[in-house]
BAFI-3210 file (N, C-alpha, C; in Angstrom, 3 decimals, decimal comma, padded with zeros to 6 digits):
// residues 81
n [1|2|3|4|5|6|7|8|9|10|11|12|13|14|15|16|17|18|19|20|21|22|23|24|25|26|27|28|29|30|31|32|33|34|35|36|37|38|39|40|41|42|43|44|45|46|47|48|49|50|51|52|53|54|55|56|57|58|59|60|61|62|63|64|65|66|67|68|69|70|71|72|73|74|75|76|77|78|79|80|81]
n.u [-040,862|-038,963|-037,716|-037,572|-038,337|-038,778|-039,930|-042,606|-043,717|-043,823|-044,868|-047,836|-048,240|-048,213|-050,591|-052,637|-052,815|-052,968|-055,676|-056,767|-056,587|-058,294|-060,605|-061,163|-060,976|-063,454|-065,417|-064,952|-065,708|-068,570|-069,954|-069,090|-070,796|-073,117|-073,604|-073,385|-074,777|-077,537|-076,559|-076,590|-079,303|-080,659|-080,335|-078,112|-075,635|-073,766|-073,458|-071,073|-069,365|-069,910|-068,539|-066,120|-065,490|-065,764|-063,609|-061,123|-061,142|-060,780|-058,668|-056,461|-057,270|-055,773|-052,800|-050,312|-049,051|-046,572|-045,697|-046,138|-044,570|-041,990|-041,663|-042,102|-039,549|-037,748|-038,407|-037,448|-034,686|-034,056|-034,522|-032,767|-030,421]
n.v [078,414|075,884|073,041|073,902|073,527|075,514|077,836|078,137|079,416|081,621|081,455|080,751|082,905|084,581|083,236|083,904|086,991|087,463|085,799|088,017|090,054|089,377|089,063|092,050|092,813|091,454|092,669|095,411|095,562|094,930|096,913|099,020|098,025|097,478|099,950|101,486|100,223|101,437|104,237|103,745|102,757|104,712|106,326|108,314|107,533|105,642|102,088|101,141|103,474|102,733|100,535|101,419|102,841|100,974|099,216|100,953|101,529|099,274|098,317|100,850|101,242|100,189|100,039|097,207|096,602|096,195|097,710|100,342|100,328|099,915|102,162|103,875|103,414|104,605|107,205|107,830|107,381|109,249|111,632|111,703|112,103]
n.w [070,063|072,134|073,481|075,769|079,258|081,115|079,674|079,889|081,366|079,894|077,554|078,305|079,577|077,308|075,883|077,689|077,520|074,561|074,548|076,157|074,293|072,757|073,599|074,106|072,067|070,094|072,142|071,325|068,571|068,581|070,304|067,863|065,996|066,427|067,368|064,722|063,032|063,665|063,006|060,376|059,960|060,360|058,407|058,304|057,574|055,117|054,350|053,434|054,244|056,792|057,044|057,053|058,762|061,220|060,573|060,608|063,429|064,511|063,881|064,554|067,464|069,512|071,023|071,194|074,421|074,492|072,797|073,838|076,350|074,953|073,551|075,678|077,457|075,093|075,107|077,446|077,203|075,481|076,949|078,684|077,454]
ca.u [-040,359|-038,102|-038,140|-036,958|-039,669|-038,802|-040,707|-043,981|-044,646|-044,075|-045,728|-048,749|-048,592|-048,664|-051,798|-053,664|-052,631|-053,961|-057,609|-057,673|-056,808|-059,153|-062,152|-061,283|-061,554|-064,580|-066,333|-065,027|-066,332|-069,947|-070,286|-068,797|-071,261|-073,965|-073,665|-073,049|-076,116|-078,157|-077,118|-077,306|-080,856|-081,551|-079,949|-077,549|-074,228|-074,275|-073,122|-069,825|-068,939|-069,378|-067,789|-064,758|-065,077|-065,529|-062,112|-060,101|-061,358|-060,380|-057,058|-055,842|-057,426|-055,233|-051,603|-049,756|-048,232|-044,850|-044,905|-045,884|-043,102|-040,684|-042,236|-041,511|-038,141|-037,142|-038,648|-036,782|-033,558|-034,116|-034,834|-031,750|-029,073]
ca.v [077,982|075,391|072,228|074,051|074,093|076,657|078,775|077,448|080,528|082,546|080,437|080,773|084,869|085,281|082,978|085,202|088,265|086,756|085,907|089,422|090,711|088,696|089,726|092,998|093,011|091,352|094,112|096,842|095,310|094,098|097,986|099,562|097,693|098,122|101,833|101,706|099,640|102,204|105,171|103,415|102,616|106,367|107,070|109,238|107,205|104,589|101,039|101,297|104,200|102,154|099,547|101,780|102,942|099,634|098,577|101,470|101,869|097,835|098,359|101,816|101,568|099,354|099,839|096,143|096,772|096,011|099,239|101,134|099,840|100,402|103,929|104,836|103,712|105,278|108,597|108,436|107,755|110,689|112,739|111,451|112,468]
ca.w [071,345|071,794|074,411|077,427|079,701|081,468|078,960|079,460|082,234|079,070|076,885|078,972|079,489|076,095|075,461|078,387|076,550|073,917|075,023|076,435|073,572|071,645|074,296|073,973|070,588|070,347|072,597|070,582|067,083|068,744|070,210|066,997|064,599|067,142|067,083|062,874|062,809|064,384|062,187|059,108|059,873|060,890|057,293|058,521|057,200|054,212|054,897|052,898|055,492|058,587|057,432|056,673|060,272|062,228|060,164|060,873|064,625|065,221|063,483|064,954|068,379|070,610|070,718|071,819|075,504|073,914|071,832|074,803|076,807|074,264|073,513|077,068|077,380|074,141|075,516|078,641|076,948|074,963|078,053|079,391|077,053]
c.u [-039,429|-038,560|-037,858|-038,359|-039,675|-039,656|-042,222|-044,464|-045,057|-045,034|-047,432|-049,116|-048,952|-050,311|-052,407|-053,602|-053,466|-055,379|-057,747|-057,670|-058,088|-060,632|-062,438|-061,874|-062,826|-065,830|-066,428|-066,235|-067,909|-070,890|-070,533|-069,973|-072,800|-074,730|-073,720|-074,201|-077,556|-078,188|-076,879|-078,764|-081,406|-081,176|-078,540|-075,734|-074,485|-073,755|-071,466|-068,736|-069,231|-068,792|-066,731|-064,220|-065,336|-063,625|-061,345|-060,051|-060,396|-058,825|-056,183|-056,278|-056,878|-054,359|-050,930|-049,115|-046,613|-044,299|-045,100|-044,714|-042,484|-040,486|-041,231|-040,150|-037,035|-037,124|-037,355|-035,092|-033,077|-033,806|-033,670|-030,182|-029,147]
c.v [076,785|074,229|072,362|074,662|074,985|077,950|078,629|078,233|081,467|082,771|080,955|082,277|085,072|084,629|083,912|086,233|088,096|086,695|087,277|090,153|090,663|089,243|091,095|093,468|093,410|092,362|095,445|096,312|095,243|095,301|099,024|098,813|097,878|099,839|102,361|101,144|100,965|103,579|104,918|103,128|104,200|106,984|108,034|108,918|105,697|103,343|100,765|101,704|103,884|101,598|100,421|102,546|101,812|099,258|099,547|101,629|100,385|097,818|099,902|101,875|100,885|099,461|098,841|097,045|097,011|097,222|099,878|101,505|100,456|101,725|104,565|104,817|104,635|107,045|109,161|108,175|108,952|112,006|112,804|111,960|114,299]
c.w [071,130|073,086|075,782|078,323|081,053|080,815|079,053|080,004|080,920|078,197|077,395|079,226|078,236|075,342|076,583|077,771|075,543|073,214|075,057|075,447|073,056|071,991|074,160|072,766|070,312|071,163|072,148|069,235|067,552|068,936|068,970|065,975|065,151|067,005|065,426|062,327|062,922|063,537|060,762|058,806|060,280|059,426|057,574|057,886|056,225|054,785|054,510|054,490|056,690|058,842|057,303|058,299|061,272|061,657|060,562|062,592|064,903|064,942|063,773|066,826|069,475|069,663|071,597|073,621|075,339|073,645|072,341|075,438|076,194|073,628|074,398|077,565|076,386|074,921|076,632|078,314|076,048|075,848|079,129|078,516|076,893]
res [x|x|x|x|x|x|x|x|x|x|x|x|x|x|x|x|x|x|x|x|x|x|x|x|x|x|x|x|x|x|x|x|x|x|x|x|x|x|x|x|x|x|x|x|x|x|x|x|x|x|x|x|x|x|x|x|x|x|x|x|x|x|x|x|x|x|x|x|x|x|x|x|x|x|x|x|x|x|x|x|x]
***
């Protein structure tokens, strides 16, 4: 950022974003290790293999807003020529 404080609304969206991300997160990982907890103790999946699905679930399962956005415009200039 820079000293124009005009930016500070922005400034400020992007820390809320942010948090929610951050909460979101947090509720996926707490469910996901929850549930990985559960059938590693039933035997049914080793501990290796949960962790290799808590990590890929937290890192493939939320795509930013941004790259939506810019998804959907792409699409529709596609759909436009």
């Amino acid at each position: 950022m820079t000293d124009d404080l005009g930016k500070i609304a922005e400034a400020m969206e992007i820390g809320r974003a942010t948090l929610a991300n951050m909460r979101q997160n947090l509720v996926i990982a707490v469910l996901t290790v929850v549930g990985l907890l559960f059938v590693v103790y039933i035997g049914s999946i080793h501990m290796a293999g949960g962790m290799l699905v808590h990590q890929s679930l937290m890192r493939l399962l939320r795509v930013p807003k941004r790259a939506r956005a810019h998804a959907a415009v792409h699409r529709a200039e596609r759909v436009a020529v």
